[in-house]
C-alpha positions as CSV (number, residue, x, y, z in Angstrom):
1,X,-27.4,-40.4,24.5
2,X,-28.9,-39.2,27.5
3,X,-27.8,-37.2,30.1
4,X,-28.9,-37.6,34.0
5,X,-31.0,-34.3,34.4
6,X,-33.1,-36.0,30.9
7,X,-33.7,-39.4,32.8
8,X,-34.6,-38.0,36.0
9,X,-36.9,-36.0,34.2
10,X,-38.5,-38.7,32.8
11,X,-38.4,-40.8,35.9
12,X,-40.1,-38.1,37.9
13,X,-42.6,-36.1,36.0
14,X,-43.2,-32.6,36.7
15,X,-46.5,-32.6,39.0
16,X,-49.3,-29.9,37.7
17,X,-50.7,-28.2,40.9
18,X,-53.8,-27.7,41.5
19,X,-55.9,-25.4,43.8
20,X,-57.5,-27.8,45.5
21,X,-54.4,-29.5,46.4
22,X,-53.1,-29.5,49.8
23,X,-50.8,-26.7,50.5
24,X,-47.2,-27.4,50.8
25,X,-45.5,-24.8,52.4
26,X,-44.4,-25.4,56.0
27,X,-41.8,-22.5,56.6
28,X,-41.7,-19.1,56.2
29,X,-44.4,-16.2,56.9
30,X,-46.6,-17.7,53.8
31,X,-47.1,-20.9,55.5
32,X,-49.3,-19.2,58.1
33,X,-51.6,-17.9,55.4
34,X,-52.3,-20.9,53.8
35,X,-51.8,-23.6,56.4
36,X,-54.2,-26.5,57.2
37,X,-52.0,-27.9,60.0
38,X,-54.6,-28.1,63.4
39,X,-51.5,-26.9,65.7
40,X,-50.6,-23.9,63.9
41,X,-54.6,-22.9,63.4
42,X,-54.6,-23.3,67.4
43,X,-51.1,-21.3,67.4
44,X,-53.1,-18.9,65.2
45,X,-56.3,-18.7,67.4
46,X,-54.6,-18.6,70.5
47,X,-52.3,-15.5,69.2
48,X,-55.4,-13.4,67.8
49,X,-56.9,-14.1,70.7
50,X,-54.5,-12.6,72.6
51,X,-54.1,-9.8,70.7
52,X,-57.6,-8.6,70.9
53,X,-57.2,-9.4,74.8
54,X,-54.8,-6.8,74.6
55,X,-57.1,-4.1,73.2
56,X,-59.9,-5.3,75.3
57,X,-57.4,-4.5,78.6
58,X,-57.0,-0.8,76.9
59,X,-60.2,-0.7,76.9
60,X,-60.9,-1.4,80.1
61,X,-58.4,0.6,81.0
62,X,-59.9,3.5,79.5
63,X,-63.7,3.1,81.3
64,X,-61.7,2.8,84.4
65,X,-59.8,5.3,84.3
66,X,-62.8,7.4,83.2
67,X,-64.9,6.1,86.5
68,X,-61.9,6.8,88.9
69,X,-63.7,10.1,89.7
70,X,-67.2,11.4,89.7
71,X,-68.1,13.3,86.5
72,X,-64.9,12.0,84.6
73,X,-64.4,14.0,81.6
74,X,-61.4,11.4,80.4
75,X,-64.0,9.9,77.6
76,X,-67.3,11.6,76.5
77,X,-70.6,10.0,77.1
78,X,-70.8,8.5,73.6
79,X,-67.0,7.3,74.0
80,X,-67.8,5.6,76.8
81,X,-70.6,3.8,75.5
82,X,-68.6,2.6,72.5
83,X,-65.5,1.1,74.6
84,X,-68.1,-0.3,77.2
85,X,-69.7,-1.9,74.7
86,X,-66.5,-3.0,72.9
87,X,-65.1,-4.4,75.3
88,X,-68.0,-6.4,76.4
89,X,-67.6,-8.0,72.8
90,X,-64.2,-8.3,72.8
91,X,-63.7,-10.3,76.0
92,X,-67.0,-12.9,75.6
93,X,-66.8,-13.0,71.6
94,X,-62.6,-12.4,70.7
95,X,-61.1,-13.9,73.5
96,X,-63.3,-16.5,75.6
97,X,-64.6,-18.4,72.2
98,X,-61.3,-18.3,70.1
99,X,-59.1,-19.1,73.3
100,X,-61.3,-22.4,74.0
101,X,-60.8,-23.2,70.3
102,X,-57.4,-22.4,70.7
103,X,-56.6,-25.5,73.3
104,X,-59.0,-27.7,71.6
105,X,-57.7,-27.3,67.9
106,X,-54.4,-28.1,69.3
107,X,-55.3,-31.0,71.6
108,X,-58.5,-33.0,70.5
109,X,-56.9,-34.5,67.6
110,X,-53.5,-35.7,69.9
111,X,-55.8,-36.8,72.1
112,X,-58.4,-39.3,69.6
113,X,-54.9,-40.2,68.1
114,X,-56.5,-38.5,64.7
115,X,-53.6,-37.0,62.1
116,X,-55.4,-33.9,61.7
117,X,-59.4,-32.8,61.9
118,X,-62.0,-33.9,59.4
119,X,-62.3,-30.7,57.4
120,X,-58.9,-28.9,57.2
121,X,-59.9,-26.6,54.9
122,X,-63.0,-26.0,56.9
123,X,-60.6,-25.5,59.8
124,X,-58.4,-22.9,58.3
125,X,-61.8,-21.5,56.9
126,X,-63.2,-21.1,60.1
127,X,-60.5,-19.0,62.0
128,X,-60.2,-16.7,59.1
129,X,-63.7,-16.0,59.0
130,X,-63.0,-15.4,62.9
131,X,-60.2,-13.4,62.8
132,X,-61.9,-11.3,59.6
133,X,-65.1,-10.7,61.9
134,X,-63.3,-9.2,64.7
135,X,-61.2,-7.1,62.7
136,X,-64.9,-6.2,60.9
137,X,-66.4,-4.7,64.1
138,X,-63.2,-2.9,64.9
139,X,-62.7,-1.0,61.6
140,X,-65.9,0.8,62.5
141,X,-63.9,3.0,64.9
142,X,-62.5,4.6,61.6
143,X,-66.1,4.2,59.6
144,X,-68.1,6.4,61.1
145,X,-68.4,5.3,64.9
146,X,-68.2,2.0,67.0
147,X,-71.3,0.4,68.1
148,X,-72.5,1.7,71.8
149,X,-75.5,-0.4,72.5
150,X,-74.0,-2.4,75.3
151,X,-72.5,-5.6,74.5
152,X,-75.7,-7.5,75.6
153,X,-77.6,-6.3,72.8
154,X,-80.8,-6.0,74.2
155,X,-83.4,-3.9,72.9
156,X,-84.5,-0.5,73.5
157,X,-80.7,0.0,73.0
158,X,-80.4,-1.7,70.0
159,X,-83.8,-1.0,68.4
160,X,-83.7,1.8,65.7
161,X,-87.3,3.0,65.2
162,X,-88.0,4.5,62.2
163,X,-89.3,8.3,63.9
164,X,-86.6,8.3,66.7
165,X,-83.3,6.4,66.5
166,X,-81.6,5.1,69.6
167,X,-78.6,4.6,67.9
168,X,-77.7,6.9,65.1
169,X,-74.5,5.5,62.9
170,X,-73.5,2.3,61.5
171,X,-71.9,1.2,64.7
172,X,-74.5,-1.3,65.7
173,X,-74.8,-2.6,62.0
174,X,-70.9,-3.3,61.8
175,X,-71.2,-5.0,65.4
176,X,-74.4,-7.2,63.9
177,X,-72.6,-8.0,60.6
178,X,-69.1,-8.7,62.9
179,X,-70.9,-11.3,65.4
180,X,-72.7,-13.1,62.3
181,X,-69.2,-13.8,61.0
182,X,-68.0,-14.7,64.4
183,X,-70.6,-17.5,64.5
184,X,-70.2,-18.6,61.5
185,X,-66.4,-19.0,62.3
186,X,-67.9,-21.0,65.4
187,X,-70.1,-23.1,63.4
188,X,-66.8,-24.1,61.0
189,X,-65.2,-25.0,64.0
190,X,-67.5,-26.8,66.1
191,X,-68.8,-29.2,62.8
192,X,-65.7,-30.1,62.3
193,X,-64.9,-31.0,65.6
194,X,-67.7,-33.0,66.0
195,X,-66.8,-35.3,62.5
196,X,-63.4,-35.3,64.1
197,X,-64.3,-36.9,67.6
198,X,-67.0,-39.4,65.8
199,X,-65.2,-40.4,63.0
200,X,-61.7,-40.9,63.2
């Protein structure tokens, strides 16, 4: 004889997961590690965006403050540089982009009537590459100096001739190697949106 528990099991299989398969979790701090949901990626964007609007302020802050008087000794010429530079990057690259993405991960696929983007995966993909870059050209604060270049990146700052460095340090590497991640997080993105607006 068998017992309920025994025919529900063998009415209802146990399903093997797989890793390919669509991630389940919709509650709880996990589920915004591993979501593929459009609205909480644009929750997501929108909120590192923010974040790094928030340094970007202090860092204004600071090259303010240090240009409130003549010959400011608040920051030191190379200081200066780096938080000029910073938060050139930070405003154009880690807040105008990701807050654009922001609005239209949320609202292009309400608006074409689409249940989510083409690509989630790409999706989620793209705004952790994103949110990986930026924190990329921050760490090199702590790793040996941020880049000070300007955030225009134009040359003779940028250059590094071989006989006479304008840039000694990693900075400007970490700040290459940051934005090169930051467009490929825009390239995820704008892919997808484009299969999502033509094809469903």
């Amino acid at each position: 004889m068998t017992t309920v528990e025994d025919a529900s099991a063998l009415l209802n299989p146990p399903v093997k997961r797989s890793l390919l398969d669509r991630p389940r979790a919709t509650t709880g701090v996990w589920s915004w590690f591993t979501t593929v949901d459009h609205k909480k990626i644009a929750i997501m964007y929108g909120t590192t965006a923010m974040f790094f609007f928030l340094v970007g302020g202090i860092e204004a802050l600071m090259i303010r403050i240090q240009l409130a008087q003549p010959n400011g000794t608040f920051l030191s010429a190379a200081r200066y540089n780096e938080f000029f530079t910073m938060h050139g990057t930070t405003m154009v690259s880690l807040l105008g982009m990701p807050i654009a993405a922001a609005f239209n991960h949320y609202l292009v696929p309400l608006m074409i009537g689409a249940r989510d983007v083409a690509f989630p995966r790409l999706n989620m993909l793209g705004f952790w590459v994103f949110a990986f870059g930026g924190l990329f050209i921050y760490s090199s604060f702590a790793l040996g100096g941020a880049p000070d270049g300007g955030w225009f990146g134009y040359a003779p700052l940028t250059s590094t001739p071989l006989a006479n460095g304008y840039l000694p340090g990693r900075g400007t590497d970490f700040w290459t190697v940051g934005l090169i991640m930051l467009g490929i997080g825009s390239v995820a993105t704008a892919v997808n949106f484009l299969v999502t607006i033509l094809n469903m």
